[in-house]
C-alpha positions in Angstrom: -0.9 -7.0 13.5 -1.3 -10.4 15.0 -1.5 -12.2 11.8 1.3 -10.6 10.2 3.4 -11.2 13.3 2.2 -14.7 13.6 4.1 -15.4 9.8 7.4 -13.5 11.0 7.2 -15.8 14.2 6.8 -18.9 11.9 9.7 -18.1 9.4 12.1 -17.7 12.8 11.1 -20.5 14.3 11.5 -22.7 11.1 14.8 -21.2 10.3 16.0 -21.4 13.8 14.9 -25.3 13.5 16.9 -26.0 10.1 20.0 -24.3 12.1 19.4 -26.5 14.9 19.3 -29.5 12.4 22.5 -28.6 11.0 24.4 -28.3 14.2 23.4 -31.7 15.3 24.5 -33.3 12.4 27.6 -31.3 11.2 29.8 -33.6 10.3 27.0 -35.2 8.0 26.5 -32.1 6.7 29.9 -31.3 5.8 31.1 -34.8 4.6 27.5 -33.8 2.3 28.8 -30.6 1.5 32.6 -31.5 0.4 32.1 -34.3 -2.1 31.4 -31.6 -4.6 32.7 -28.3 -3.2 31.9 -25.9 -6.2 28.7 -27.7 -7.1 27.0 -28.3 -3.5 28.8 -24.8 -1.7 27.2 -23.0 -4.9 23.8 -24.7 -3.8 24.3 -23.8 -0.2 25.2 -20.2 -0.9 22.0 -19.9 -3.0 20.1 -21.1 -0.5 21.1 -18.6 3.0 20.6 -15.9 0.1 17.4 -17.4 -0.2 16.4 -17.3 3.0 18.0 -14.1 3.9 15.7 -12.6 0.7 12.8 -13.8 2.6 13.4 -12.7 5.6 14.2 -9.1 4.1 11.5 -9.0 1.9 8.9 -9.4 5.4 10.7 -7.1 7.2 10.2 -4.6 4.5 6.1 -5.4 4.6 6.3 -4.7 8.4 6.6 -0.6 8.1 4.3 -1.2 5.1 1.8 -2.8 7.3 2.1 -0.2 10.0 1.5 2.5 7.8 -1.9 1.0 6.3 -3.6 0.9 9.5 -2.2 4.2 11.1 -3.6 6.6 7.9 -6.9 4.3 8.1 -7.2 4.5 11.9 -6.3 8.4 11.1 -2.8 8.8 12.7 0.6 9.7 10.7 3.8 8.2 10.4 5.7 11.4 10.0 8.8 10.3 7.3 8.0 7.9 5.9 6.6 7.0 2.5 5.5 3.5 1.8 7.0 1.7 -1.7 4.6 -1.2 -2.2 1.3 0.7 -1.5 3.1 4.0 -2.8 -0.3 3.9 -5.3 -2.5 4.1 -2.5 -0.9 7.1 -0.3 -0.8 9.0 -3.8 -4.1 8.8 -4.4 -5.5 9.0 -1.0 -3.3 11.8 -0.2 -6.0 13.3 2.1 -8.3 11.4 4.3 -11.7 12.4 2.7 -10.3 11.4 -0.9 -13.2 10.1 -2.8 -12.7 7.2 -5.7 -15.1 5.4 -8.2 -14.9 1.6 -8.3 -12.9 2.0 -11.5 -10.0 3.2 -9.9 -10.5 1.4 -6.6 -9.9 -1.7 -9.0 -7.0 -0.5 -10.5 -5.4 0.7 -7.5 -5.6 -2.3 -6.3 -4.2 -3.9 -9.0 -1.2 -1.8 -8.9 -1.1 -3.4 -5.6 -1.2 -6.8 -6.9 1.5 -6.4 -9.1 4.1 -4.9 -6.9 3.3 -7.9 -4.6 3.9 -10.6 -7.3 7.0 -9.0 -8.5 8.1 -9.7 -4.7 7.4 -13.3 -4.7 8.8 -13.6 -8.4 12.0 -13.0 -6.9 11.8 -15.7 -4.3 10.2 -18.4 -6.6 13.3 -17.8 -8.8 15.1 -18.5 -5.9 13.3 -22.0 -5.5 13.3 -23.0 -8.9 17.4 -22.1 -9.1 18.0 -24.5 -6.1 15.7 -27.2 -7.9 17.4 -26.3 -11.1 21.2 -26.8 -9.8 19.6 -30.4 -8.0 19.0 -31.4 -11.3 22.2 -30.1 -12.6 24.2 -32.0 -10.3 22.0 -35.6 -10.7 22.9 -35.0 -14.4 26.8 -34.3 -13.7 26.9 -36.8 -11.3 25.6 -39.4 -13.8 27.9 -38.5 -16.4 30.9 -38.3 -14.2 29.2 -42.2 -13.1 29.1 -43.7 -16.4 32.2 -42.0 -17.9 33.8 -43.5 -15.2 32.8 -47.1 -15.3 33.7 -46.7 -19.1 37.1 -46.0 -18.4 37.2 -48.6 -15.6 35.7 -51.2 -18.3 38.1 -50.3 -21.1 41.1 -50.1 -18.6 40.9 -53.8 -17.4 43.1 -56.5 -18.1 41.7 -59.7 -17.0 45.0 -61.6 -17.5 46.5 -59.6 -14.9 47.1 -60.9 -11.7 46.1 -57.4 -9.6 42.5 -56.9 -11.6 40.9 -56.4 -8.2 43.3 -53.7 -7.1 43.3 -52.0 -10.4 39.2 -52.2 -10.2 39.3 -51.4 -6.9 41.2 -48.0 -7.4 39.1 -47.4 -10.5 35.5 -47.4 -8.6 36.8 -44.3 -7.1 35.3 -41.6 -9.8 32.3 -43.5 -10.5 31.6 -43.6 -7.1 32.6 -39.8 -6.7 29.8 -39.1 -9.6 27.3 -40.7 -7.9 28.0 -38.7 -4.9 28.0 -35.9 -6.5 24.7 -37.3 -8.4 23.1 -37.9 -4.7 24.1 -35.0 -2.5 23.4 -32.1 -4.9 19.8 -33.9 -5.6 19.7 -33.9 -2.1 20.4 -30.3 -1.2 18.9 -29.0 -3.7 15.5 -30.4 -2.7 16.4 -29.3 0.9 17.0 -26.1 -0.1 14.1 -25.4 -2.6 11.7 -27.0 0.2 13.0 -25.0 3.0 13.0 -21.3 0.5 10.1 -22.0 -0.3 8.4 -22.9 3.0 9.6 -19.5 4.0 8.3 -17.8 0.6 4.8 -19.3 1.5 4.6 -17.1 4.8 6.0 -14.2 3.1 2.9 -14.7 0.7 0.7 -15.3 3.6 2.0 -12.1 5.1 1.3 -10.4 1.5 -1.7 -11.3 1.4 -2.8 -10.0 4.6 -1.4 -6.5 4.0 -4.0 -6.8 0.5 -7.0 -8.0 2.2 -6.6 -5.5 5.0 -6.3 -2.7 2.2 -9.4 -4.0 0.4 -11.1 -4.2 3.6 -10.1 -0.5 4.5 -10.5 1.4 1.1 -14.2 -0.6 0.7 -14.9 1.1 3.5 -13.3 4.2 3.8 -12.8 5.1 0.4 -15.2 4.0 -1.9 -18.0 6.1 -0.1 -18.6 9.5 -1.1 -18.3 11.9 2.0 -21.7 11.5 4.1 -24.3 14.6 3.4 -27.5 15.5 5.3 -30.0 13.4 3.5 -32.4 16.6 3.9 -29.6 19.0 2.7 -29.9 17.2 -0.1 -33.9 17.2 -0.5 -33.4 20.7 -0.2 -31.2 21.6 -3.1 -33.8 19.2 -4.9 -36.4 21.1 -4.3 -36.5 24.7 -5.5 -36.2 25.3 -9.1 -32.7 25.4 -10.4 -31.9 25.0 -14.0 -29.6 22.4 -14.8 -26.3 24.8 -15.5 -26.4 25.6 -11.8 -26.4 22.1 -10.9 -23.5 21.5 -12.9 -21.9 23.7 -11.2 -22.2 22.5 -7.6 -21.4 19.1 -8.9 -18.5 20.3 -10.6 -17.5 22.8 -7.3 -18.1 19.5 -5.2 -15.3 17.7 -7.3 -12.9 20.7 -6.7 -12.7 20.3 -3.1 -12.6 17.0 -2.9 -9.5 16.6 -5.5 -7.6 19.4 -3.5 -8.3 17.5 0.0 -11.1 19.5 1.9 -14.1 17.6 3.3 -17.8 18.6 2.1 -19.7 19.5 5.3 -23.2 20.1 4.0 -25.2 21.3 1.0 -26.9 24.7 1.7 -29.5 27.4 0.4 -28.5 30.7 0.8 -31.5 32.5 2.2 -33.6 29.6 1.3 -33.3 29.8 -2.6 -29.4 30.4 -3.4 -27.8 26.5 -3.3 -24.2 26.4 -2.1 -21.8 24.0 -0.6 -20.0 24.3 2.8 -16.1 22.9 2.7 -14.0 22.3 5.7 -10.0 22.5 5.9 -7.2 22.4 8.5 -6.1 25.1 10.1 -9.5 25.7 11.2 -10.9 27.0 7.6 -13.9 27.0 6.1 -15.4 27.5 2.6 -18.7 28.5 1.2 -18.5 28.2 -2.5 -21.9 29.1 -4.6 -22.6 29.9 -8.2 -23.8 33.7 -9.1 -25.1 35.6 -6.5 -25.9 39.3 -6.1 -23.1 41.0 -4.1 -25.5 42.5 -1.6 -26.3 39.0 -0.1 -23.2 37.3 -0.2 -22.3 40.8 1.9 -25.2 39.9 4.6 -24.0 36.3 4.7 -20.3 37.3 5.3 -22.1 39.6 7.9 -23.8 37.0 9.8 -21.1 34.3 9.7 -18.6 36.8 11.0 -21.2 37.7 13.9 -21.5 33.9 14.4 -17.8 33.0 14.4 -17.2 36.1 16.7 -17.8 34.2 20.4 -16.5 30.9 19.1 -14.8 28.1 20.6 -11.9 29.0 23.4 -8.5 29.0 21.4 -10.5 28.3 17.9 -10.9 31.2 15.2 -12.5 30.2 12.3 -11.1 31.6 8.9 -14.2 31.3 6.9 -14.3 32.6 2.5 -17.2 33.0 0.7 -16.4 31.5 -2.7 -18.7 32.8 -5.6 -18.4 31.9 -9.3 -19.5 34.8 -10.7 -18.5 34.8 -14.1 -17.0 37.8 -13.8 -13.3 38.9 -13.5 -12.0 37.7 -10.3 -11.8 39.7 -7.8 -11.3 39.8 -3.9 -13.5 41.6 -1.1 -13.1 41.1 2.5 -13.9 37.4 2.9 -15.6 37.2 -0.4 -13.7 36.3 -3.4 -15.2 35.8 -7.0 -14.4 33.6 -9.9 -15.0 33.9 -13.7 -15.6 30.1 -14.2 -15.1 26.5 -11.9 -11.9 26.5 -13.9 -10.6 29.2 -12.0 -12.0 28.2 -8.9 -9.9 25.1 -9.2 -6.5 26.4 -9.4 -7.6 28.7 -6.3 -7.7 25.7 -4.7 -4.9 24.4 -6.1 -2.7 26.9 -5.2 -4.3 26.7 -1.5 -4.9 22.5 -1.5 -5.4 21.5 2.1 -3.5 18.9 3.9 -4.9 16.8 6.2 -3.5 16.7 9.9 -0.5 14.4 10.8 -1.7 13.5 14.5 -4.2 11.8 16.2 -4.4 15.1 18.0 -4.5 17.4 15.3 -7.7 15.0 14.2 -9.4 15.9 17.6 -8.9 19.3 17.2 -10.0 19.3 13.3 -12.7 16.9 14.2 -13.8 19.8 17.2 -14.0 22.6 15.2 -15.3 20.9 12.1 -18.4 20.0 14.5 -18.9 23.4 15.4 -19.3 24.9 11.5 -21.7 22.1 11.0 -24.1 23.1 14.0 -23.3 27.4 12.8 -24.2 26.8 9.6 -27.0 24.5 9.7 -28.4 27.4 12.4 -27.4 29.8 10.0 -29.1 28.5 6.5 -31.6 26.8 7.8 -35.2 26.2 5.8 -36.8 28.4 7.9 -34.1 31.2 8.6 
């Protein structure tokens, strides 16, 4: 936040000089500003709009800002739904979101583009003010040399008040080249001081983008962590590949719908299945085909498990099999034809991840405590 503060603090203390500037030397300023009214009050106005585009372009960034480091450090901004990283709270619409580098890149790149359309806006800004300089050098010449034209061609030596008559005449070559100097002149002023203030909007840009390359590297690009023995144990017993796909494919279908992957289990030390945790103190253990008998004895024990849990905590726990049968509800235990239907299940039931740093705690509590049940419960040994 410092950073980011640092550039706001910057721009006000520039603009506030560049005020302070033109107080001091008002009158300078304004016998500047009236020796082309149109030309040079056209390159003021462009220039407060200027700065005024800079200023609300940052202050736009700030809730931006705030809102990339409150979902990262896990709290919510209840309301509010960011428009330059509107890519990013899409697809990380739960906390345990898992991406490939692929789409980290072009997330980002969405990112990127939003950003530059921002300064694009600003640098057209800078290049107007340098472009209406130029225009008035130009006008100011012309008015210059049309002038001294008709000065020249107006003469009449032989008459006795030449000097008056040339004296009277210098006054529109002498306006052009006024016009010539002070629109040069505030035009440069103005381009330099927009776009001293577009530099520190980019600075501020850029630290929102590093931040949320920092963050998603870290946060994001991982998958979520699993018990490196959990996983030596799937690995181990023999399981043709279909079943495999299957897990892998069950795996994908929580984490698309929001729920984080607590562990990877055998069912009574040959049956592999996946344990899922969701708010609202839920939990899922989703296998491929398994005789209904067992998944009854497993409901059993978990229920017996659950039953002297945590004070104020009752855990709402479904066996999810993919049977390949007609689905079909019993008790805690519900079965699926295929992963297909699995997935609009879960659809239809997609978690959403807490709002508070409280509501973290207490998922973060309770989450801990299905992790120790069921790694008592499906133990190697059990």
């Amino acid at each position: 936040m410092k950073k980011f503060h640092r550039n706001l603090n910057i721009m006000s203390l520039f603009t506030a000089a560049l005020l302070v500037v033109v107080l001091l030397f008002w009158r300078t300023v304004m016998n500047i500003a009236v020796s082309n009214v149109l030309l040079n009050g056209i390159i003021i106005g462009t220039t407060i709009f200027g700065i005024g585009l800079c200023f609300v372009n940052i202050f736009k960034l700030l809730p931006e800002y705030k809102w990339l480091h409150a979902y990262f450090d896990g709290r919510a901004i209840s309301g509010f739904v960011p428009k330059l990283l509107r890519p990013v709270a899409l697809a990380l619409r739960n906390r345990h979101t898992h991406i490939n580098t692929a789409t980290l890149t072009d997330l980002l790149d969405l990112v990127s583009i939003r950003i530059e359309d921002e300064r694009d806006s600003v640098r057209y800004v800078t290049n107007t003010l340098i472009f209406l300089g130029l225009l008035g050098t130009f006008w100011g010449l012309i008015l210059t040399v049309g002038g001294f034209a008709e000065l020249l061609m107006g003469l009449d030596f032989n008459d006795a008040s030449v000097l008056q008559n040339m004296q009277m005449g210098l006054a529109k070559p002498l306006s052009g080249m006024a016009t010539a100097f002070t629109s040069s002149l505030l035009g440069l002023a103005g381009s330099l001081a927009v776009g001293f203030l577009g530099l520190q909007l980019q600075f501020a840009q850029n630290t929102i983008f590093q931040d949320l390359t920092d963050f998603m590297s870290k946060y994001v690009l991982q998958k979520p962590d699993i018990n490196p023995q959990s996983v030596e144990l799937i690995q181990k017993a023999p399981v043709n590949e279909g079943i495999y796909n299957k897990i892998s494919d069950m795996y994908d279908a929580f984490l698309d719908n929001g729920y984080e992957i607590s562990d990877i289990i055998r069912i009574d030390g040959k049956h592999p299945a996946l344990v899922a945790i969701g708010t609202n103190e839920t939990m899922f253990i989703a296998t491929p085909k398994i005789d209904s008998e067992t998944l009854k004895n497993v409901a059993k024990r978990i229920e017996l498990c659950f039953a002297d849990t945590l004070e104020g905590v009752t855990i709402n726990f479904k066996i999810l099999c993919v049977s390949g049968r007609k689905e079909e509800s019993t008790n805690n235990i519900i079965y699926f034809a295929s992963v297909d239907t699995l997935r609009k299940y879960l659809e239809k039931h997609r978690n959403i991840r807490p709002k508070t740093q409280q509501d973290w705690e207490t998922f973060d509590a309770y989450a801990e405590y299905i992790r120790v049940a069921t790694e008592y419960l499906f133990k190697p040994n059990k």
